[in-house]
C-alpha positions as CSV (number, residue, x, y, z in Angstrom):
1,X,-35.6,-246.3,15.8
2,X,-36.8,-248.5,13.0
3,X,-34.6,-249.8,10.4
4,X,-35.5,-247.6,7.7
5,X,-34.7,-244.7,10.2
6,X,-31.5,-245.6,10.8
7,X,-30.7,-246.3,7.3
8,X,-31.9,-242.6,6.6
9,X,-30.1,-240.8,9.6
10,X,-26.7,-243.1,8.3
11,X,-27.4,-241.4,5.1
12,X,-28.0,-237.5,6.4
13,X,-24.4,-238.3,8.0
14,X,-22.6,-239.5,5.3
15,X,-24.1,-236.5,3.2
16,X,-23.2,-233.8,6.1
17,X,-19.6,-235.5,5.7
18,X,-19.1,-234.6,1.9
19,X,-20.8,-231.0,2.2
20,X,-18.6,-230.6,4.8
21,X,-15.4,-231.7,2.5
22,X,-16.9,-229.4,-0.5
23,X,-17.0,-226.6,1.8
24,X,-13.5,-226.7,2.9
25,X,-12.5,-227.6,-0.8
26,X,-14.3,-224.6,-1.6
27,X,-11.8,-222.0,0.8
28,X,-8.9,-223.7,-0.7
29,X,-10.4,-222.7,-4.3
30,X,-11.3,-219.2,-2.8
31,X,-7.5,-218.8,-1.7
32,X,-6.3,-220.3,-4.8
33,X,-7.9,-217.3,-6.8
34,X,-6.5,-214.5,-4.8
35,X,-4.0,-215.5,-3.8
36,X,-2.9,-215.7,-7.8
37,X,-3.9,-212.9,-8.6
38,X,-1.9,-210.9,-5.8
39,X,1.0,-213.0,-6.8
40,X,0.7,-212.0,-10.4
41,X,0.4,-207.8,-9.7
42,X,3.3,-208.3,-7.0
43,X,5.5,-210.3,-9.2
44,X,5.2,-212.5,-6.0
45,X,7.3,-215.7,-7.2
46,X,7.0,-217.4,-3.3
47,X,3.4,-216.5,-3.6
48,X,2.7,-218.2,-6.6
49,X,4.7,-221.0,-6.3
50,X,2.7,-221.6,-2.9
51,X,-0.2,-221.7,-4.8
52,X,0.9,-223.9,-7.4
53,X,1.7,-226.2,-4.3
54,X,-1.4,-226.2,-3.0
55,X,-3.1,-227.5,-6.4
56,X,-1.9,-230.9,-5.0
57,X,-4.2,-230.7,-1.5
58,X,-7.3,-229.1,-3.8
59,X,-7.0,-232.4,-6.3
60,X,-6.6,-234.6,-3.0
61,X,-9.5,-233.5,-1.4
62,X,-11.8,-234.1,-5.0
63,X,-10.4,-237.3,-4.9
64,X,-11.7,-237.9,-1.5
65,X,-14.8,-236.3,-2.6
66,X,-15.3,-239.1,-5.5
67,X,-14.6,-242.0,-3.2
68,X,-16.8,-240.9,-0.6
69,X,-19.5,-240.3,-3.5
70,X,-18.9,-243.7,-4.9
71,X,-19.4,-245.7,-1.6
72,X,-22.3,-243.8,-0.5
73,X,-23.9,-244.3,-4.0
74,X,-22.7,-248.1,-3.6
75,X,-24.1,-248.5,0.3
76,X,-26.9,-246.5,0.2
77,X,-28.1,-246.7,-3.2
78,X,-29.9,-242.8,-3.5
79,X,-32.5,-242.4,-5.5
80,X,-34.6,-238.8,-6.4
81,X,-33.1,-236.1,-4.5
82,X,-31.1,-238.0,-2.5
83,X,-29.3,-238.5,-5.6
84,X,-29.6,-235.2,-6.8
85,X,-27.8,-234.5,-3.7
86,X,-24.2,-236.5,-4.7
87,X,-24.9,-235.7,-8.4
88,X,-24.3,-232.2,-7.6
89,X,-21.3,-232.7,-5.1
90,X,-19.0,-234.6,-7.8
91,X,-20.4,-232.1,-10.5
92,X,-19.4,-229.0,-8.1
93,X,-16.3,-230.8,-7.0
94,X,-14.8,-231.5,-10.5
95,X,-15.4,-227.8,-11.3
96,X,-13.8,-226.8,-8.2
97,X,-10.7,-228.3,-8.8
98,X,-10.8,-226.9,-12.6
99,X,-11.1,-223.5,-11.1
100,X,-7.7,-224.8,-9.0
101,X,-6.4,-225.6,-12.1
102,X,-6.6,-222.4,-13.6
103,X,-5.6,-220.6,-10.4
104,X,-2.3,-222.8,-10.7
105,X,-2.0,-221.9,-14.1
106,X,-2.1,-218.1,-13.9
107,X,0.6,-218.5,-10.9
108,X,2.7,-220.5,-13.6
109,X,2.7,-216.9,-15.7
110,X,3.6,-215.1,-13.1
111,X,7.1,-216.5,-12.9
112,X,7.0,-215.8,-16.4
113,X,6.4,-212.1,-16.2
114,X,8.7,-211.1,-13.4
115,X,11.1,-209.8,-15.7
116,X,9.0,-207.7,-17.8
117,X,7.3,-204.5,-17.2
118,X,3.9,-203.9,-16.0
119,X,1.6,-202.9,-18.7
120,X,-0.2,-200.3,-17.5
121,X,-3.9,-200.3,-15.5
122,X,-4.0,-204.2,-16.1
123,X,-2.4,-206.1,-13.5
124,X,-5.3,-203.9,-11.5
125,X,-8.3,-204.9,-13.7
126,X,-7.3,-208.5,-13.7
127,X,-7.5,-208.5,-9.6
128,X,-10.6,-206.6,-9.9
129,X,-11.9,-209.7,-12.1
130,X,-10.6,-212.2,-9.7
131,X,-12.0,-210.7,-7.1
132,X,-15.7,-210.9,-8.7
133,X,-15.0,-214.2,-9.5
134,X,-14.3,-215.4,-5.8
135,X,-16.9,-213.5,-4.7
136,X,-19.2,-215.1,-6.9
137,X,-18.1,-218.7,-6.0
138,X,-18.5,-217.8,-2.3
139,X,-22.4,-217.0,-3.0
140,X,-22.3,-220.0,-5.1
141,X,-21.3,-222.4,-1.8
142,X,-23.8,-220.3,0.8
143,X,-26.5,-220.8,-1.9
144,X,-25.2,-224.7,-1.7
145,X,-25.1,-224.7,1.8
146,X,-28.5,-223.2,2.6
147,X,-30.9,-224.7,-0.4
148,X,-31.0,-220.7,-2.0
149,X,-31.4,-220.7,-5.7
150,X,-32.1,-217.5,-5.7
151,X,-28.8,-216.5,-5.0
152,X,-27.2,-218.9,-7.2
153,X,-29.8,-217.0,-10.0
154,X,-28.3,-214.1,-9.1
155,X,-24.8,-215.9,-9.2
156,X,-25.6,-216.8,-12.7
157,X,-26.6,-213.6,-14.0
158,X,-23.4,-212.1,-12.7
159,X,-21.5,-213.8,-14.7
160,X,-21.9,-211.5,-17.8
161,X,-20.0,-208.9,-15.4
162,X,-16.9,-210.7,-15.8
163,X,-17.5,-211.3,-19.4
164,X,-17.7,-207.7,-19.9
165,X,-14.6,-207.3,-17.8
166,X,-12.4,-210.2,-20.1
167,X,-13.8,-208.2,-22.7
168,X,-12.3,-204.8,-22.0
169,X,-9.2,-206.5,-21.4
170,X,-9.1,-208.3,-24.3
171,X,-9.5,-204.7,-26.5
172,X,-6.9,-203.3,-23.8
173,X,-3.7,-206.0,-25.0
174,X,-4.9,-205.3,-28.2
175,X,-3.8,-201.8,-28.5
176,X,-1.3,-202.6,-26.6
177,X,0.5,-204.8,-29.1
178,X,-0.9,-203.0,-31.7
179,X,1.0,-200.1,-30.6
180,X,4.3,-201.4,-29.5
181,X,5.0,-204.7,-30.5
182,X,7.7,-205.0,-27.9
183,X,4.5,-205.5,-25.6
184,X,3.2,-208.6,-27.4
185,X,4.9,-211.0,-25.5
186,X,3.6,-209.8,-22.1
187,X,0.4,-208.7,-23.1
188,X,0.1,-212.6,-24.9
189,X,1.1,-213.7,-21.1
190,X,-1.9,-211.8,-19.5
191,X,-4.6,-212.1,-21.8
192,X,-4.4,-216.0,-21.4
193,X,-4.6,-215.1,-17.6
194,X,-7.6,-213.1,-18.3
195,X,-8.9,-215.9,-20.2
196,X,-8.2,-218.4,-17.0
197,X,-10.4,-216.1,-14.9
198,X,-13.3,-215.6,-17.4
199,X,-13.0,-219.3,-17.7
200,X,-13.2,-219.8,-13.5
201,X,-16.3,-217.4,-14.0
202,X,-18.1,-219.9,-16.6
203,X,-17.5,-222.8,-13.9
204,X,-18.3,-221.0,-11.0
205,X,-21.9,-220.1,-12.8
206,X,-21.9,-224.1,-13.7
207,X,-21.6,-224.8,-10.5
208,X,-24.9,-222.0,-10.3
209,X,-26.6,-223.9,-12.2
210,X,-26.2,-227.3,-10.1
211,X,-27.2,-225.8,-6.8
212,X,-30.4,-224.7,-9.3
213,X,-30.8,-228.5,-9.9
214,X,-30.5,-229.8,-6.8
215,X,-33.0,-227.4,-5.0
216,X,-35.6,-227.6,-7.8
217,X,-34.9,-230.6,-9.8
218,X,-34.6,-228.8,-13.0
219,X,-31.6,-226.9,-14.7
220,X,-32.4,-223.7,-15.3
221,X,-34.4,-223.2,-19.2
222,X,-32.7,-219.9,-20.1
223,X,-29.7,-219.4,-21.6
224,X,-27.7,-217.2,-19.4
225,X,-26.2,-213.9,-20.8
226,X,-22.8,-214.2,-22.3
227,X,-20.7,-211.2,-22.6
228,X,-17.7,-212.4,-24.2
229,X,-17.7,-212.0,-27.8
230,X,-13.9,-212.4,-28.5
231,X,-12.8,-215.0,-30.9
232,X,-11.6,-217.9,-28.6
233,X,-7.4,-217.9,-27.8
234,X,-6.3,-221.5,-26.5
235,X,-6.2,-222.0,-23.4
236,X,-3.1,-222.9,-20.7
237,X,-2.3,-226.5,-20.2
């Protein structure tokens, strides 16, 4: 084996390596988002504060990530797709562990909402919208794992679903509070988690976008649809 071969099969290893940790990151994220969302329409404290625990292993594994990037980027020096290649693992990492955020954060308002009622039909739709969010992020990491941009196209168009979904919701808490004010106070408490999902739906379709760039070497030109025309509510901390 020549030099430059070994320095090149080094490299393939180290890069199996942090696929390997952004796949596994990945599952925890995947968890994260249901298992939130089932916390949240069970009024499932344990459940939530579970996953609020697990937001520390999610961080500690981007961490890793990072440091792994850096020293490959520092050993091997990457250039054209092999740098492409780590690019797009710390881009996909950092919005992996903002979608672990936002799962953390909607498990924060379910201890919050325990004591008050359900509002009717929404704890449903908002699993419903988790669900096609996780289900999105999981064709996101096959299309990362196997080179597909198709299917991180398609995962990018599918992201106007779940705009359309925030959307209905957002109308829904409206009319709500519009027509008992003693609902405002939950209904304020589940649109920010409906706003948390839409937002994990954004970052799962960045993350799209980045498995776009690293197969083809170009973002994609077109802006992708948006479906959420609500005036913007601040987001949790």
């Amino acid at each position: 084996m020549t030099e430059q071969q070994h320095i090149s099969s080094a490299y393939d290893r180290d890069l199996e390596s942090i696929v390997t940790m952004i796949v596994r990151m990945g599952g925890m994220v995947e968890d994260a988002i249901l298992q939130s969302s089932d916390a949240l329409a069970n009024r499932d404290v344990e459940l939530a504060e579970k996953v609020r625990a697990g937001d520390k292993q999610i961080d500690a594994l981007e961490e890793q990530i990072n440091e792994e990037a850096a020293r490959i980027i520092a050993l091997r020096a990457p250039v054209s797709k092999d740098l492409r290649s780590i690019l797009t693992v710390l881009r996909i990492a950092g919005a992996l562990e903002r979608i672990g955020d936002y799962a953390k954060n909607i498990a924060k308002r379910t201890s919050a909402l325990v004591e008050m009622g359900a509002i009717s039909g929404t704890d449903a739709s908002l699993k419903r919208m988790a669900r096609s969010v996780q289900e999105m992020m999981k064709d996101t990491l096959d299309s990362y794992i196997k080179h597909d941009a198709e299917l991180a196209e398609d995962v990018r168009q599918r992201d106007h679903d779940v705009d359309q979904m925030y959307n209905a919701l957002f109308r829904e808490f409206l009319t709500f509070m519009m027509e008992d004010p003693r609902q405002i106070t939950a209904c304020m408490h589940l649109h920010f988690v409906a706003k948390n999902i839409e937002r994990m739906g954004d970052l799962t379709t960045n993350m799209a976008e980045q498995v776009i760039y690293l197969v083809t070497g170009e973002m994609p030109d077109e802006d992708r649809p948006k479906g959420d025309k609500t005036s913007y509510m601040s987001e949790l901390n």
